[in-house]
C-alpha positions as CSV (number, residue, x, y, z in Angstrom):
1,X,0.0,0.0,0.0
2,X,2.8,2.7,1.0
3,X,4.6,1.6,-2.3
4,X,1.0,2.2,-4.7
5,X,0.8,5.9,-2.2
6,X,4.6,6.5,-2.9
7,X,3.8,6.3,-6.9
8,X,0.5,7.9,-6.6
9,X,2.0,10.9,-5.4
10,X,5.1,11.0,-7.4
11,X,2.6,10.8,-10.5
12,X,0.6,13.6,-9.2
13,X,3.8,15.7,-8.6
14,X,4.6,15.2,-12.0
15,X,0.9,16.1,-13.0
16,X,1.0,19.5,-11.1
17,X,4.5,20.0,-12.0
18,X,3.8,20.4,-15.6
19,X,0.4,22.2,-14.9
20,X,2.4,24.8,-13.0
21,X,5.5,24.7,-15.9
22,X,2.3,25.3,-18.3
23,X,0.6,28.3,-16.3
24,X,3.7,29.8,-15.8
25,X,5.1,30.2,-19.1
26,X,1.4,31.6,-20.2
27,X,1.3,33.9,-17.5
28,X,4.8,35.1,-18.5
29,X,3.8,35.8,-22.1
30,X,0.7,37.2,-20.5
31,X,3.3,39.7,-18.7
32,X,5.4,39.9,-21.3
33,X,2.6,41.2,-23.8
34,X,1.5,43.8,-21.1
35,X,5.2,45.2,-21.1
36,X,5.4,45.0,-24.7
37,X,2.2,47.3,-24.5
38,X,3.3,49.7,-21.9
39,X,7.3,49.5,-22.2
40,X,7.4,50.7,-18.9
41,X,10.6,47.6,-17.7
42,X,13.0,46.0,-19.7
43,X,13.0,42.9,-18.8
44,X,14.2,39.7,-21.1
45,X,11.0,37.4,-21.3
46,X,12.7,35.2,-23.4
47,X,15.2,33.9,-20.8
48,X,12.5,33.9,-18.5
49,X,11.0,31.6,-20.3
50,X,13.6,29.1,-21.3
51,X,15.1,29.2,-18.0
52,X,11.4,27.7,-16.9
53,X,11.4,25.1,-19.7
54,X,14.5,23.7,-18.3
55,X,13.4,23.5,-14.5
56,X,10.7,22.0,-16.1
57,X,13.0,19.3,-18.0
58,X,14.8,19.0,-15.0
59,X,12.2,18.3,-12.6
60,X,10.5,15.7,-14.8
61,X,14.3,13.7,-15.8
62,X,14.9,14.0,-11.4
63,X,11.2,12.8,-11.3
64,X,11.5,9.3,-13.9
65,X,14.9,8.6,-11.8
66,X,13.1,8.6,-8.2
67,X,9.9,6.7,-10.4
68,X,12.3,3.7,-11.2
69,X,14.3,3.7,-7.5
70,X,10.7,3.1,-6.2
71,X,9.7,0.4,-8.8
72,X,12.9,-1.4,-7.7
73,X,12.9,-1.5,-4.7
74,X,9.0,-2.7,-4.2
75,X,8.2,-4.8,-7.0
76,X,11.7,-6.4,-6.7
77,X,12.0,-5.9,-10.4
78,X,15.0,-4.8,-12.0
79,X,14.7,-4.0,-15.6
80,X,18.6,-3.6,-15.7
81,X,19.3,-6.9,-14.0
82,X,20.1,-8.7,-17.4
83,X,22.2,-6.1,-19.1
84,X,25.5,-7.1,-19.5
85,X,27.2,-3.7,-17.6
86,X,30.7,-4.5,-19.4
87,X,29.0,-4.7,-22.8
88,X,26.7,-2.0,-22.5
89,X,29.6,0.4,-21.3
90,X,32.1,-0.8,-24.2
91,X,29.0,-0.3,-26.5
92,X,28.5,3.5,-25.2
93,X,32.4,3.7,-25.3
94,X,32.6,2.8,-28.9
95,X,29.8,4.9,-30.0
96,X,30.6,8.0,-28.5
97,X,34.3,7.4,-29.8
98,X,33.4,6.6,-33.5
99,X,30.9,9.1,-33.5
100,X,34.2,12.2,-32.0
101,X,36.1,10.3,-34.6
102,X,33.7,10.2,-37.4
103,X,32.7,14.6,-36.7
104,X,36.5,14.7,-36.7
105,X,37.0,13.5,-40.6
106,X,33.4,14.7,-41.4
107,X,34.6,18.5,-40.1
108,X,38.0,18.9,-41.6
109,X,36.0,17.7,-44.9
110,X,33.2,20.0,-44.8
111,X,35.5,23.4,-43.4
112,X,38.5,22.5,-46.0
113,X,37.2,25.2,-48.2
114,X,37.4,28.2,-45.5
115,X,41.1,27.5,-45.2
116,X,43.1,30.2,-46.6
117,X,43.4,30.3,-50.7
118,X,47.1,29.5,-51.5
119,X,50.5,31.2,-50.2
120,X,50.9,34.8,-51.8
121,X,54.8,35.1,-50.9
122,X,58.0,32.8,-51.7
123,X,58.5,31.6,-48.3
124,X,54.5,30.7,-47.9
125,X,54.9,28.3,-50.0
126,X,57.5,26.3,-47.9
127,X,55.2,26.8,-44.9
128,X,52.4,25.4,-46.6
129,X,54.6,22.4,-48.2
130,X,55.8,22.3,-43.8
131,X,52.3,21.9,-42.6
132,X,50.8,19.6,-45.6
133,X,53.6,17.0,-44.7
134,X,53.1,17.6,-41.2
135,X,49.3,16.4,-41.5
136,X,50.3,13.8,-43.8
137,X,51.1,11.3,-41.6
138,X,49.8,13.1,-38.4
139,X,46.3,12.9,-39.5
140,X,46.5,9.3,-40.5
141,X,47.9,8.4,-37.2
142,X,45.5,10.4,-35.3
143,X,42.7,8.2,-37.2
144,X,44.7,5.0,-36.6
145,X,45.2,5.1,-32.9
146,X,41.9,5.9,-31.8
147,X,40.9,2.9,-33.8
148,X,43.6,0.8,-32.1
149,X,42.1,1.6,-28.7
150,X,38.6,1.5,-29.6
151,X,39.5,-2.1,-30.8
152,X,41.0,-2.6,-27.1
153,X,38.2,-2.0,-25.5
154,X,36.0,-4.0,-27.7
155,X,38.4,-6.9,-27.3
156,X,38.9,-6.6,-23.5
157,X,35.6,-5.3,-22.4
158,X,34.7,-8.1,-20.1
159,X,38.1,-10.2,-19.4
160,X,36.8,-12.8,-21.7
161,X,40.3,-12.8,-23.8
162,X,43.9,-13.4,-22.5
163,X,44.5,-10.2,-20.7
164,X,48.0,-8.4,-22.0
165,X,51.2,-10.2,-21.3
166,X,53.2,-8.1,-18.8
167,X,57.3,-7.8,-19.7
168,X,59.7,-5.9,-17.5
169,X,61.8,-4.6,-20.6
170,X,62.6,-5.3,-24.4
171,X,65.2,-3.3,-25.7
172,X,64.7,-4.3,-29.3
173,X,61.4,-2.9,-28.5
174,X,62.2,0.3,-27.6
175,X,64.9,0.9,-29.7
176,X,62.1,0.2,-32.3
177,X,59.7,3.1,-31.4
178,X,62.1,5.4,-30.5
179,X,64.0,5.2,-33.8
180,X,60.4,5.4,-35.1
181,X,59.3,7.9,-33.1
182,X,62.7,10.5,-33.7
183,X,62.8,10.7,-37.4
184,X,59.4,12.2,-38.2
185,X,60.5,14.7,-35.6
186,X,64.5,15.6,-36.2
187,X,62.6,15.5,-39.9
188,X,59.9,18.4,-38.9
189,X,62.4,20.0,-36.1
190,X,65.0,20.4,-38.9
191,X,62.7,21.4,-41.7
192,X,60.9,23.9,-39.2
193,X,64.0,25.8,-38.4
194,X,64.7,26.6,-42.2
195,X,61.5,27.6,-42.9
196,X,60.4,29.3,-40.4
197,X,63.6,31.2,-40.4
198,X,62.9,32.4,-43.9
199,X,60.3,35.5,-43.1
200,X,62.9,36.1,-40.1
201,X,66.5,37.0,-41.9
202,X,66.9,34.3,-43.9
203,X,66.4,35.9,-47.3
204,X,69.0,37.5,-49.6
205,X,67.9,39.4,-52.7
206,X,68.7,37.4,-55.7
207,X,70.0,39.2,-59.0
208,X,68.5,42.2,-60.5
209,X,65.6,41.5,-57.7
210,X,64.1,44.8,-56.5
211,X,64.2,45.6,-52.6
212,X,62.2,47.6,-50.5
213,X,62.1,48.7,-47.1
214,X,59.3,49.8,-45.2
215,X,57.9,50.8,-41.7
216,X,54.8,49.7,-40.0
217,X,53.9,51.4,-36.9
218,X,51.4,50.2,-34.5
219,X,48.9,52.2,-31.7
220,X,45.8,51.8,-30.5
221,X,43.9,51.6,-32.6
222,X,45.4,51.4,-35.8
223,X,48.2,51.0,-38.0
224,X,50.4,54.0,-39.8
225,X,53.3,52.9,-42.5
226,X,56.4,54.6,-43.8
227,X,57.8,54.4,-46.7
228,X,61.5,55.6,-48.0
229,X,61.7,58.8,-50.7
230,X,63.8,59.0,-53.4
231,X,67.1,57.5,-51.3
232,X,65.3,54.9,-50.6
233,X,66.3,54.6,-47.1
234,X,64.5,55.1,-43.6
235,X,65.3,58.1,-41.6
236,X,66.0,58.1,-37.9
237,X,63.2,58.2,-35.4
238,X,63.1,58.5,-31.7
239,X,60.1,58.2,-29.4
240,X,61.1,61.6,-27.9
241,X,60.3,63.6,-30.6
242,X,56.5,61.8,-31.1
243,X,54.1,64.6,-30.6
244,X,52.2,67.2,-32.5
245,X,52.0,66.2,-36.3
246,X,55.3,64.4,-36.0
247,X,52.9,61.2,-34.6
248,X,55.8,58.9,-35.8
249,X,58.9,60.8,-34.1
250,X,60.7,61.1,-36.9
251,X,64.3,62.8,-36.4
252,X,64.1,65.7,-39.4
253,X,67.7,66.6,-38.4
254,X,68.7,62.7,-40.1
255,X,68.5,63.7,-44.3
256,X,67.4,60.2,-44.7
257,X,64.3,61.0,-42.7
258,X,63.5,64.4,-44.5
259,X,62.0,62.6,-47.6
260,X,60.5,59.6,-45.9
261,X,56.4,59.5,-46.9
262,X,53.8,59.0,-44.7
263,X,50.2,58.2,-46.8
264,X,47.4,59.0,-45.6
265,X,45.4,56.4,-46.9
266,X,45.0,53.3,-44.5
267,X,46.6,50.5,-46.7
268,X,49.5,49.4,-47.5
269,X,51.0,48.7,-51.1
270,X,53.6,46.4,-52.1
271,X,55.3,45.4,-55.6
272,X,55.0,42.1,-56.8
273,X,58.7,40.6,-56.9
274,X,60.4,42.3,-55.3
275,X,62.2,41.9,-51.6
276,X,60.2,43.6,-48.8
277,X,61.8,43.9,-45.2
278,X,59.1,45.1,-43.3
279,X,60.4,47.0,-40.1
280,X,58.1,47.1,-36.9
281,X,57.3,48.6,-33.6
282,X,54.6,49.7,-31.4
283,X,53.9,53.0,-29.8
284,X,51.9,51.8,-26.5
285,X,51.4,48.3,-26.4
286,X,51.8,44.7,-27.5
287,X,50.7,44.3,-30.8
288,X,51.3,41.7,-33.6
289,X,51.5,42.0,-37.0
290,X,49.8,39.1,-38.9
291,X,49.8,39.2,-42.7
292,X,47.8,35.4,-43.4
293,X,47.6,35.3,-46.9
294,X,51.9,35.9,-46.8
295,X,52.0,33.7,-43.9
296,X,53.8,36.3,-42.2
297,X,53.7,37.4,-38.4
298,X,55.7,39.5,-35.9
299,X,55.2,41.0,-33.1
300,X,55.0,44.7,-32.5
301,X,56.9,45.2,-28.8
302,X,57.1,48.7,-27.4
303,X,60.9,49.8,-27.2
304,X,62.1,46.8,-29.3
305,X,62.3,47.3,-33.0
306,X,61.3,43.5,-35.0
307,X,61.6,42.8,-38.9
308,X,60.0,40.2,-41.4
309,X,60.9,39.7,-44.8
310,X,58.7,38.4,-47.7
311,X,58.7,38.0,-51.6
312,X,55.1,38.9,-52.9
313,X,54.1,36.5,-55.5
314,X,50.4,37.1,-56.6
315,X,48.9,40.2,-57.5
316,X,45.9,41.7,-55.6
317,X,44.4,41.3,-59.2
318,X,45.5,37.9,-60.4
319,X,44.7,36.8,-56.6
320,X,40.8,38.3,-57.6
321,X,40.8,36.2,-60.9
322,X,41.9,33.0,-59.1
323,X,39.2,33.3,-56.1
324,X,36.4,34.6,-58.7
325,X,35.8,37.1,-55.9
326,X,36.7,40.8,-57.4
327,X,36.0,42.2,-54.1
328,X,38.7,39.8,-52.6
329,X,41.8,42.3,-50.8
330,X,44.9,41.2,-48.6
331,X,44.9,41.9,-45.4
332,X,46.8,43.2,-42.0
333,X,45.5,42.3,-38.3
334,X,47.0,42.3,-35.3
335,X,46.9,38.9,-34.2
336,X,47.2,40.0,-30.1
337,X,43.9,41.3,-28.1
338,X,45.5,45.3,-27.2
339,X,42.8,46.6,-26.0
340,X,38.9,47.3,-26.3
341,X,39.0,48.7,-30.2
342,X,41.5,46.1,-30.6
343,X,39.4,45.0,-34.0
344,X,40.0,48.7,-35.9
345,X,43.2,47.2,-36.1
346,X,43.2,46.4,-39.8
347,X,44.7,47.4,-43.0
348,X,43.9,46.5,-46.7
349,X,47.2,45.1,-48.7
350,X,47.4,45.7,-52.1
351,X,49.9,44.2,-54.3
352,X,50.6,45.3,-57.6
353,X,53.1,45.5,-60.4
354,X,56.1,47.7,-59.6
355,X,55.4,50.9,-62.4
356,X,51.8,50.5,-60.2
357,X,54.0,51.0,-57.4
358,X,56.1,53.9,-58.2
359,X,53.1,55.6,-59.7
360,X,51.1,55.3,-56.2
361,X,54.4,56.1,-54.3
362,X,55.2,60.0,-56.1
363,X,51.2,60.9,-55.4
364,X,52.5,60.7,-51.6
365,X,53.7,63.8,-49.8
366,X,56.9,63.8,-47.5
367,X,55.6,63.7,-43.9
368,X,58.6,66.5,-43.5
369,X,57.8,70.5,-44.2
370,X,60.9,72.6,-44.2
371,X,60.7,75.8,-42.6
372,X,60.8,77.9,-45.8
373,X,57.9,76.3,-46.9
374,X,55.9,76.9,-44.0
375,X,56.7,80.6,-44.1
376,X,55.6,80.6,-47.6
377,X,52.4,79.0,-47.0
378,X,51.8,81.3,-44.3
379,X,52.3,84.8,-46.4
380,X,49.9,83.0,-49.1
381,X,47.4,82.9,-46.3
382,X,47.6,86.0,-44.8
């Protein structure tokens, strides 16, 4: 009798449980349609009411698990009594494995398309070649171990096989996987130094190649470049004299520095071919320079002055034709959170033949005015 009361009541709980779920989620689109009407709170109904669907869904999963406790314990009958615990568990085991394994392959099928369209500089290309050997034989072995130890616990589930042989030691063994293990990775560690040297210092202008040398400055929230004039050489700079319209600090006492340009426009534009050291530095804080289609990155550390070299290969416009996207641009971004604006930090890269280049570069003024002309501009004013 006090088992037939127990479930009586738990069944009525439920009853009233979702009666109440039910009235309350009318009566809060009751309220919700009154404050739509008067606007005089704002208050987020929608939460409201999917924070009551799952106390709901709650109550009623708690409520089934106290429903079969009860049934156990006074009808003596255990509808889990037969399963076989080992095979169940290496069943759940194997399918929630598969199933990681299977989104695994499934995902880096279906998102191989948003991966970046091919290397744009000389030195890209070696990275890409880097990383496609790298997953070559990573992926593979990824795929087959996780089968290996699904297939253990398939084949050991319940002790029903010979259990593993334990052996103190077997040289020949280890020798084996070691050797086995090392050469992928002296292979990678090796390769890795060279190429990821490359955008570092490890490029030399070959003959009759073009060079350039640029600046790229970074602040919060944005990024200012500097190009050489007409000796093709950066001037001195020291933080010092940063201030007024000198936002750079450029030292006009340094020739080199008297005919450097500063463009207004927020891009940056490289020739195709040629050698481009790219010097950086940071006004204020850590920031990173990340150019992804040239697979180029460095940091920007205040008081330290960094470099990266690349070759560009592709043409903004050839790059277009390629994708079939003729709104498709390069792209700089500081790859390190600076600070709450921290994603104004972008600049368009265009990269184009070098006449384009020279053409762009003499419609840029010098970012120095010598006195003389500032006297002059000053009588045509008055």
């Amino acid at each position: 009798m006090t088992c037939m009361v127990q479930l009586t009541v738990l069944g009525l709980m439920g009853t009233l449980w979702a009666q109440i779920g039910s009235a309350s989620k009318a009566r809060a689109a009751e309220l919700a349609l009154q404050e739509a009407r008067s606007a005089a709170l704002s208050i987020d109904w929608d939460n409201i009411l999917w924070t009551l669907v799952w106390l709901e869904t709650l109550g009623i999963v708690l409520l089934s698990f106290r429903l079969i406790q009860l049934v156990v314990r006074y009808t003596g009958y255990d509808p889990f009594a037969a399963w076989d615990r080992d095979k169940a568990n290496m069943r759940l085991w194997m399918g929630v494995g598969l199933g990681g394994l299977a989104l695994a392959v499934w995902g880096a099928i279906k998102y191989a398309p948003f991966a970046l369209p091919e290397a744009a500089s000389i030195h890209g290309k070696y990275i890409d070649s880097l990383k496609d050997f790298t997953l070559s034989f990573t992926f593979p072995a990824f795929i087959l171990v996780h089968l290996l130890l699904f297939y253990m616990i398939w084949r050991y589930y319940n002790g029903k096989s010979r259990a593993a042989v334990y052996e103190l030691t077997n040289h020949t063994l280890e020798r084996g996987v070691l050797i086995a293990i090392s050469i992928p990775v002296v292979v990678i560690a090796g390769w890795g130094i060279y190429v990821w040297s490359l955008p570092v210092h490890g490029q030399t202008p070959q003959e009759n190649q073009r060079t350039l040398e640029i600046e790229v400055v970074a602040e919060q929230f944005q990024w200012r470049v500097r190009y050489p004039g007409a000796d093709n050489k950066l001037g001195r700079y020291h933080y010092k004299l940063i201030g007024g319209e000198n936002v750079l600090g450029l030292d006009f006492t340094d020739p080199k520095a008297q005919d450097d340009l500063l463009p207004t426009a927020k891009e940056i534009h490289l020739p195709v071919g040629a050698l481009v050291t790219i010097h950086v530095r940071s006004k204020d804080v850590l920031h990173s320079l990340y150019l992804p289609h040239f697979r180029s990155h460095v940091y920007a550390v205040p008081g330290q002055k960094n470099q990266v070299m690349l070759v560009p290969t592709v043409t903004t416009k050839e790059m277009r034709r390629k994708l079939q996207d003729p709104e498709f641009d390069y792209e700089l971004a500081c790859n390190q959170l600076c600070g709450g604006a921290h994603y104004n930090m972008r600049m368009k890269v265009v990269v184009e033949s070098w006449e384009e280049y020279t053409q762009w570069l003499s419609r840029q003024k010098p970012a120095y005015a010598p006195p003389q002309s500032l006297a002059v501009n000053q009588k045509l004013k008055s």
